[in-house]
PAKOLSE-179426 format. One line per 8 residues: number of its first residue (from 1); for each residue x, y, z of N, C-alpha, C. Coordinates in nm, 4 decimals. Layout:
REM residues N
NUM> X,Y,Z,X,Y,Z,X,Y,Z ~ ... $
REM end
This chain:
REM residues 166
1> 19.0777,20.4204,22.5451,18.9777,20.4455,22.4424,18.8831,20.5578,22.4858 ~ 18.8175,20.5464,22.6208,18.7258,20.6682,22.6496,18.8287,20.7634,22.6139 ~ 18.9094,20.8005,22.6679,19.0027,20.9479,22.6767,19.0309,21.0203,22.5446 ~ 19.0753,20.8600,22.4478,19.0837,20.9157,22.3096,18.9568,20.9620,22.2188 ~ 18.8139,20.8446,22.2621,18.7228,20.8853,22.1866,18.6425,21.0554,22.2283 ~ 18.6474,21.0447,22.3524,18.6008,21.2324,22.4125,18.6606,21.3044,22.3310 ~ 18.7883,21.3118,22.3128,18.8620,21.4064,22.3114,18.8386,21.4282,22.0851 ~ 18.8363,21.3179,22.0435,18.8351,21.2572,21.8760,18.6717,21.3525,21.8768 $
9> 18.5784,21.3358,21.9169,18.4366,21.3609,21.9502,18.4228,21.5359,21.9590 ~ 18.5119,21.5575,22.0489,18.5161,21.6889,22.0902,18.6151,21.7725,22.0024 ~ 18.7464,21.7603,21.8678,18.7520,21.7949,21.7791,18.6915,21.7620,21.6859 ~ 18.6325,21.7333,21.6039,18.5626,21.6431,21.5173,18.5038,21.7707,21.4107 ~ 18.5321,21.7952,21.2933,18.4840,21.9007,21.1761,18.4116,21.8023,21.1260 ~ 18.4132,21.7271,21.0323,18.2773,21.6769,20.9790,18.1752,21.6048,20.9993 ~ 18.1856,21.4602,21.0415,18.1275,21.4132,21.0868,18.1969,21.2807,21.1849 ~ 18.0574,21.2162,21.2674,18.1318,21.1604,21.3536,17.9765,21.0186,21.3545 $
17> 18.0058,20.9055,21.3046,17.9256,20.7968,21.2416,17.9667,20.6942,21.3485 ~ 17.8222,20.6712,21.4195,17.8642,20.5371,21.4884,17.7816,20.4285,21.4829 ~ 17.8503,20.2972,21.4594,17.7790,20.1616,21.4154,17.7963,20.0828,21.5710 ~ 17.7209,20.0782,21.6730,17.6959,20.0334,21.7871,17.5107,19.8914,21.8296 ~ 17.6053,19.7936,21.9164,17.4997,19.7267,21.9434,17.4435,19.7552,21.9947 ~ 17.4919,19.7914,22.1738,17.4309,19.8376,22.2717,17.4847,19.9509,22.2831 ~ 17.3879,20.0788,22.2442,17.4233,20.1948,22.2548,17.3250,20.2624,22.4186 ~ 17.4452,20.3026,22.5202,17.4171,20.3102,22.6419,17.4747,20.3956,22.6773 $
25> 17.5036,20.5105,22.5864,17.6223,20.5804,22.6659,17.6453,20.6544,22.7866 ~ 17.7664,20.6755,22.8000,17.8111,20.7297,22.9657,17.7823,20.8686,22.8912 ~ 17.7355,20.9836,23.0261,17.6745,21.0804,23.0444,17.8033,21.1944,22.9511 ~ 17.9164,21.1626,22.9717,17.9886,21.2997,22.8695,18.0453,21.2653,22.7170 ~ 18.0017,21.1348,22.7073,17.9869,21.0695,22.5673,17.8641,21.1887,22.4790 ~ 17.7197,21.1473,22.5877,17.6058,21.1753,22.5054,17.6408,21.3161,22.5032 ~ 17.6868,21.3958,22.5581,17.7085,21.5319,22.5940,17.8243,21.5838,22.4596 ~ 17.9128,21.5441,22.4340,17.9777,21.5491,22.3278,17.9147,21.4812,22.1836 $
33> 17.8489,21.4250,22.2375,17.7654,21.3995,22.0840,17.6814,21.4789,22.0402 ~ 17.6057,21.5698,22.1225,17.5088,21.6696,22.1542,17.5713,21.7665,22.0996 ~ 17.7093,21.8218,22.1473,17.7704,21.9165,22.1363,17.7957,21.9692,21.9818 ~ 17.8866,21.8311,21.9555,17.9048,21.7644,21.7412,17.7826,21.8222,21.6641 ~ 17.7167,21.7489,21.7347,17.5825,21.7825,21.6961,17.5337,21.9402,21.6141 ~ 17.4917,21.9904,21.7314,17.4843,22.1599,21.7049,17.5785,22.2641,21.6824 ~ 17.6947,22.2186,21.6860,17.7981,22.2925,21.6108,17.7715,22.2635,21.4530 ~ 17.7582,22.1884,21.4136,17.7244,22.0958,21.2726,17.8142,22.0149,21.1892 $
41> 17.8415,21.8993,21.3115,17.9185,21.8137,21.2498,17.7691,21.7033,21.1967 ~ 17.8124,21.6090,21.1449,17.7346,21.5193,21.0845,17.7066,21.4053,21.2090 ~ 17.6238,21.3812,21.2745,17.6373,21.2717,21.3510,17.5204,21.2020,21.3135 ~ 17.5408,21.0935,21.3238,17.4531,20.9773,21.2604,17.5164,20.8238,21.3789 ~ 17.4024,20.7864,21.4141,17.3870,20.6254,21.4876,17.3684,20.5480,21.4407 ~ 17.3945,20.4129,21.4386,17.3213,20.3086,21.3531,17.3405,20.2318,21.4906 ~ 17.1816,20.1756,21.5064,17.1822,20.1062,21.5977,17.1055,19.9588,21.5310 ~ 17.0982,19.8814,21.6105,16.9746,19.7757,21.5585,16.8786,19.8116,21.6591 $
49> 16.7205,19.7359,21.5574,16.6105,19.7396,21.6345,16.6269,19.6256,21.6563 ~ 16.6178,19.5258,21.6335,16.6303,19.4485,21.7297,16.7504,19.3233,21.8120 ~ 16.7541,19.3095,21.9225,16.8409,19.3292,21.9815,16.8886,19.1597,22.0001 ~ 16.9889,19.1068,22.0434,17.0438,19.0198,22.0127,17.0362,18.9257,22.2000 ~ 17.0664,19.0314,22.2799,16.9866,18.9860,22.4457,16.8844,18.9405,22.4688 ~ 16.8928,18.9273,22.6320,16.7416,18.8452,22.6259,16.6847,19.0069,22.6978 ~ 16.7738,19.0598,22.7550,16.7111,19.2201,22.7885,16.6869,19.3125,22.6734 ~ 16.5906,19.3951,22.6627,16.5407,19.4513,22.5721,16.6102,19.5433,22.5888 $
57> 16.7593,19.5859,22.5118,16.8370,19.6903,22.5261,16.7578,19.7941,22.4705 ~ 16.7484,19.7460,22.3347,16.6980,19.8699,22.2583,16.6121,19.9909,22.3357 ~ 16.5115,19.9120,22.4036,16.3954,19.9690,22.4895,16.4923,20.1050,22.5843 ~ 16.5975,20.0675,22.6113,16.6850,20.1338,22.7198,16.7409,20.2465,22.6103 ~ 16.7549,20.1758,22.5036,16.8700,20.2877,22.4599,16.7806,20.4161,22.3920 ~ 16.6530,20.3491,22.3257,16.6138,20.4478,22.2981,16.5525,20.5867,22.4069 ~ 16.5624,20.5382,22.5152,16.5724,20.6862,22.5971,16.6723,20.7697,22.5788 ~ 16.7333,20.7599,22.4740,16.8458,20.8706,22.4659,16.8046,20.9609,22.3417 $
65> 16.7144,20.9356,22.2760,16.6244,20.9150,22.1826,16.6357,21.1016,22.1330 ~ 16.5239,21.1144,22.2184,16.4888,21.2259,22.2200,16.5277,21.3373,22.2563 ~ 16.6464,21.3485,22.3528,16.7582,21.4705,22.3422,16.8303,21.5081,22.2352 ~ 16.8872,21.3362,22.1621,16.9783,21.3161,22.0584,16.9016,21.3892,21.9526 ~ 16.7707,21.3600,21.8974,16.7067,21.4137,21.7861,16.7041,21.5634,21.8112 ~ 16.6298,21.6210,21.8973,16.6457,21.7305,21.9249,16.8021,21.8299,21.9707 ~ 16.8760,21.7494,21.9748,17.0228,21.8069,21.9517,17.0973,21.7821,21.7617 ~ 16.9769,21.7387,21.6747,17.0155,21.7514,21.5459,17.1030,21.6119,21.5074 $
73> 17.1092,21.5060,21.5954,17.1811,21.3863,21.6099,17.0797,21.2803,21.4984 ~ 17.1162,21.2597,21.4092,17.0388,21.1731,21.3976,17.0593,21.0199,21.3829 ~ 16.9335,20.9350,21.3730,16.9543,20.7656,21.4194,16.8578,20.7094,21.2984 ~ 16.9280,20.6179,21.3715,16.8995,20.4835,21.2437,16.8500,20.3701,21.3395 ~ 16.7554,20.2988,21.3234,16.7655,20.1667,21.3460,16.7690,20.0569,21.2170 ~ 16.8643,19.9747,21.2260,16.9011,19.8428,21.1404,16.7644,19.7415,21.1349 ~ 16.7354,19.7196,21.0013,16.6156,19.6240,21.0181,16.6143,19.5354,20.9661 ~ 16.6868,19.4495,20.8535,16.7103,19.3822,20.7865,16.7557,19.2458,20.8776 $
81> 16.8149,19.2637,20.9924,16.8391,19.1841,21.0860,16.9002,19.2010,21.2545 ~ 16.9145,19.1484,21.3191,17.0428,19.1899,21.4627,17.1861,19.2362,21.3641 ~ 17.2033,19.3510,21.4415,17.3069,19.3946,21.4060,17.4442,19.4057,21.5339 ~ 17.5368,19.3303,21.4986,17.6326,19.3197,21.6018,17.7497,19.4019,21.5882 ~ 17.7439,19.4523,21.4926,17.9088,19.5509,21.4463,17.9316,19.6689,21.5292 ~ 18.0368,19.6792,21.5725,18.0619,19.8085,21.6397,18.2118,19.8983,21.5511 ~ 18.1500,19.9970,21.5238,18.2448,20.0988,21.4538,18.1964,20.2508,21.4857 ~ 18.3411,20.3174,21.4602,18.3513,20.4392,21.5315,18.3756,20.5294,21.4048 $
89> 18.3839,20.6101,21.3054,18.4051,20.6505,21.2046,18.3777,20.8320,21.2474 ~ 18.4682,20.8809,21.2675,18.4988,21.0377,21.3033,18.6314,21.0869,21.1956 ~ 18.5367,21.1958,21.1493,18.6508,21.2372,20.9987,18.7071,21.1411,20.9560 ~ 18.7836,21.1194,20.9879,18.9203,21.0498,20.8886,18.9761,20.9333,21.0144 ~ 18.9374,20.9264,21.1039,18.9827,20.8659,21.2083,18.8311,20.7354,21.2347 ~ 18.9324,20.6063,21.2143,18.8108,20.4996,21.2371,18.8426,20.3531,21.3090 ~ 18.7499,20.3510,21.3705,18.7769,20.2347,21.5024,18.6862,20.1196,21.4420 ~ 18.7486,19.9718,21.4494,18.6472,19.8678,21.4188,18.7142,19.7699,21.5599 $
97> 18.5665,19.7013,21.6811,18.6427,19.6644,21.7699,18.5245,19.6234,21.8343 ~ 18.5435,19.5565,21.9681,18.4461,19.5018,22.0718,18.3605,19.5631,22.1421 ~ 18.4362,19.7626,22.1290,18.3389,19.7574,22.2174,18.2201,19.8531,22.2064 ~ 18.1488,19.8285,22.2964,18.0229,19.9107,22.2733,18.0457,20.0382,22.3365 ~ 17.9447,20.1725,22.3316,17.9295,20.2657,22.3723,17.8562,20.2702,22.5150 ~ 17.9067,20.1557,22.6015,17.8145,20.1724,22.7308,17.9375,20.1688,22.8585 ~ 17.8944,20.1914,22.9726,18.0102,20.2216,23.0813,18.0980,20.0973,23.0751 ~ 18.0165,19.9974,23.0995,18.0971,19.8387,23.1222,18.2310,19.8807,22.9905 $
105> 18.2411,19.8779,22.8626,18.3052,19.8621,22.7990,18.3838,19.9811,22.7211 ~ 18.3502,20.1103,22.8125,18.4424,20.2181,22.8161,18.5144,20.1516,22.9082 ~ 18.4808,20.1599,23.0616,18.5735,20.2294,23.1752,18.6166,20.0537,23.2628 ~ 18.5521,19.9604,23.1738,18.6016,19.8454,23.2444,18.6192,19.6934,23.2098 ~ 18.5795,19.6643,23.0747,18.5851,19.5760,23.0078,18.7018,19.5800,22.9080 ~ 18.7828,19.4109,22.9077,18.8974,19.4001,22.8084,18.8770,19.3961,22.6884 ~ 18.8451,19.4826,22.5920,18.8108,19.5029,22.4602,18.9217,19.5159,22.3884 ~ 18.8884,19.5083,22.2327,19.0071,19.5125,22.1495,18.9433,19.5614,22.0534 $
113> 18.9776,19.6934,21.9925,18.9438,19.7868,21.9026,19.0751,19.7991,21.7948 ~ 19.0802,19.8222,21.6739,19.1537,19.8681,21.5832,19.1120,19.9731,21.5060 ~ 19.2474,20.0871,21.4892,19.2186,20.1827,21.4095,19.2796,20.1379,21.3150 ~ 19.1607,20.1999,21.1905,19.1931,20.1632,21.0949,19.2844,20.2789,21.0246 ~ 19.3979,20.2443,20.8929,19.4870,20.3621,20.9009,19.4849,20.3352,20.7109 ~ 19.4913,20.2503,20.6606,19.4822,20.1894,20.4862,19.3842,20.2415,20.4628 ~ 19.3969,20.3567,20.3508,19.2934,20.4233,20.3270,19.1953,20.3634,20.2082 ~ 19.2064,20.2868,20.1319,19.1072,20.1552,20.0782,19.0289,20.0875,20.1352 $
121> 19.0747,20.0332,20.2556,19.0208,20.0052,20.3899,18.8946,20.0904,20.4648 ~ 18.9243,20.2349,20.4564,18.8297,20.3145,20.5251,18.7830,20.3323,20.4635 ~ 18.7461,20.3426,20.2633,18.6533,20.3669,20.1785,18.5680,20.2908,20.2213 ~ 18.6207,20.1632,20.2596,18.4722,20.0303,20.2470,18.4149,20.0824,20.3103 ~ 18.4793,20.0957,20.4653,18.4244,20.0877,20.5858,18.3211,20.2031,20.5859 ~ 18.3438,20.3217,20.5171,18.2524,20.4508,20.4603,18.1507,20.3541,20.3803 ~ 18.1720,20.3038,20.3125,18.0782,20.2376,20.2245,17.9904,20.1521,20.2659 ~ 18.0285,20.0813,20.3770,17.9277,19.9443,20.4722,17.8572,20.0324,20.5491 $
129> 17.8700,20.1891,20.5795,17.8133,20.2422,20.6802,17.7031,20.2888,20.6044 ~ 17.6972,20.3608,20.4895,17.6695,20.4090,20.3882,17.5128,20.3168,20.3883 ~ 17.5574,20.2237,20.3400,17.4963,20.0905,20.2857,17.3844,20.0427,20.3843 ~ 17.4525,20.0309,20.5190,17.3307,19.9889,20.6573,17.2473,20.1007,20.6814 ~ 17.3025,20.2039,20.6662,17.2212,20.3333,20.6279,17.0906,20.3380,20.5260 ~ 17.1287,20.2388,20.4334,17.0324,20.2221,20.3265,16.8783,20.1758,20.3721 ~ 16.9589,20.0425,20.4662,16.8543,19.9689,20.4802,16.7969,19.9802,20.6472 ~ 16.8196,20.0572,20.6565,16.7964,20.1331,20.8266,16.6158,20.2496,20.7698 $
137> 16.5663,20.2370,20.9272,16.4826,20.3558,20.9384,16.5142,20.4660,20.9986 ~ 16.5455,20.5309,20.9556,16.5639,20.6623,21.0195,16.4535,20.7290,21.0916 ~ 16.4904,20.7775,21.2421,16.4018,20.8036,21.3254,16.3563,21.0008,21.3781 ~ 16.2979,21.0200,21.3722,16.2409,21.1077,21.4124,16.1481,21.1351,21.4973 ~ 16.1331,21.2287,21.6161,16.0929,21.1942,21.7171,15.9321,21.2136,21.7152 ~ 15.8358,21.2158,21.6059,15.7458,21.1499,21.5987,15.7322,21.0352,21.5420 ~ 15.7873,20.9496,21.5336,15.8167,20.7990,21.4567,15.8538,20.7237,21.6255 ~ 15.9563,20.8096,21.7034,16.0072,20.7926,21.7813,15.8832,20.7108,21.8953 $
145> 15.8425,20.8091,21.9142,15.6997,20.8286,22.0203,15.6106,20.7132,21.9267 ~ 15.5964,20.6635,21.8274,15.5156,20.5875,21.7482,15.5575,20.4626,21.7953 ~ 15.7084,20.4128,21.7288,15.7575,20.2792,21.7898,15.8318,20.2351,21.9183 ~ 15.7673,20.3403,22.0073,15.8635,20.3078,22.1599,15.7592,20.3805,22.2483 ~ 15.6440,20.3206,22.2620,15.5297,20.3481,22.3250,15.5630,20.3877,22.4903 ~ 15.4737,20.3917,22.5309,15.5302,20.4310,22.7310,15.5529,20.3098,22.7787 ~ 15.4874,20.2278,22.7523,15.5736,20.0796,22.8325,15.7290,20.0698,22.7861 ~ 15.7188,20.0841,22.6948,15.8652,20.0029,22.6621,15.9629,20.1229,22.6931 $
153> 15.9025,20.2463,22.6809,16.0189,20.3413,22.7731,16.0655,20.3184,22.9393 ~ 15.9154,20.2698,23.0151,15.9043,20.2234,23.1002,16.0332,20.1426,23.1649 ~ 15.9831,20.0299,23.0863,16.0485,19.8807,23.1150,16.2611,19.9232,23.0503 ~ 16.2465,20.0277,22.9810,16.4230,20.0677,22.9360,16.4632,20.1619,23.0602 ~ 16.3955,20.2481,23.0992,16.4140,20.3145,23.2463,16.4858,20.1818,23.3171 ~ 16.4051,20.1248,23.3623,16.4607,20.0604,23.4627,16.5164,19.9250,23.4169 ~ 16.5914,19.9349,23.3110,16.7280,19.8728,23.2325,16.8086,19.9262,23.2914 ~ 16.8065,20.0890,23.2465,16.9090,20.1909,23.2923,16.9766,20.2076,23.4013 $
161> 16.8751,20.1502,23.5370,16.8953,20.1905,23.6234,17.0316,20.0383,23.6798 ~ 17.0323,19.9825,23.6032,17.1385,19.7977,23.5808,17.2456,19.8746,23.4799 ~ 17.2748,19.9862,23.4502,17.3611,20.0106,23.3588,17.5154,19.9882,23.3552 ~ 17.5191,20.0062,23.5018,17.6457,19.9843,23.4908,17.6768,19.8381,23.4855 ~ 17.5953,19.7530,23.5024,17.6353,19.5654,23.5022,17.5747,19.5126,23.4138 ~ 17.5293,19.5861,23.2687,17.4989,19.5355,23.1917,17.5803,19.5687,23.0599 $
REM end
């Protein structure tokens, strides 16, 4: 899955939509998302705000925050409730599956992902993304700096630094 998603990431013409719990990514993930990014593919996150652990992921993830915005990436947090879905949606190519965007479940966890290939199937799945999109805040990095004060960047730092065993 890493090998295929880099590589899916790193061709990618329109856009590249990801529905993630714990969004943690490994360093040439965020780098290819960056990349999507300013070339001008469409990239869009949907993450939840709040988090379903007893560790305050979110706190962690949003340190990725502010490169991502400023690389034209933009995010969502889910508010309506915990959001547990993980989906991968790049052009025409779409993953619904276990795992998250963090090292544990790239490079070492037994996950089970499906691409989806029934193209009725991928309308929805366009359509549920669509939809959490609705009810999401979209972040900007003065909103950013508003709801993720210096403590809680703080206290996600040194999440980060547990990244790989979390």
């Amino acid at each position: 899955l890493y090998k295929k998603l880099l590589n899916k990431i790193k061709l990618s013409k329109q856009s590249i939509w990801i529905t993630n719990a714990y969004f943690i990514p490994e360093n040439r993930v965020l780098k290819k998302l960056k990349d999507a990014a300013k070339r001008g593919v469409s990239v869009k996150i949907l993450i939840p705000r709040k988090s379903d652990t007893f560790l305050p992921i979110p706190w962690a993830t949003s340190l990725f925050y502010k490169s991502l915005l400023q690389s034209k990436v933009e995010i969502f947090e889910y508010l309506p409730s915990i959001l547990h879905a993980k989906s991968i949606i790049i052009d025409d190519w779409i993953l619904v599956g276990s795992s998250n965007l963090d090292y544990l479940s790239l490079k070492h966890n037994l996950e089970v992902d499906i691409r989806i290939t029934h193209q009725k199937t991928k309308e929805e799945l366009i359509n549920l993304f669509k939809n959490d999109l609705a009810q999401s805040h979209q972040l900007s990095i003065q909103n950013w700096k508003l709801n993720h004060p210096w403590y809680k960047r703080f206290i996600g730092r040194i999440i980060l630094y547990f990244k790989y065993f979390i």
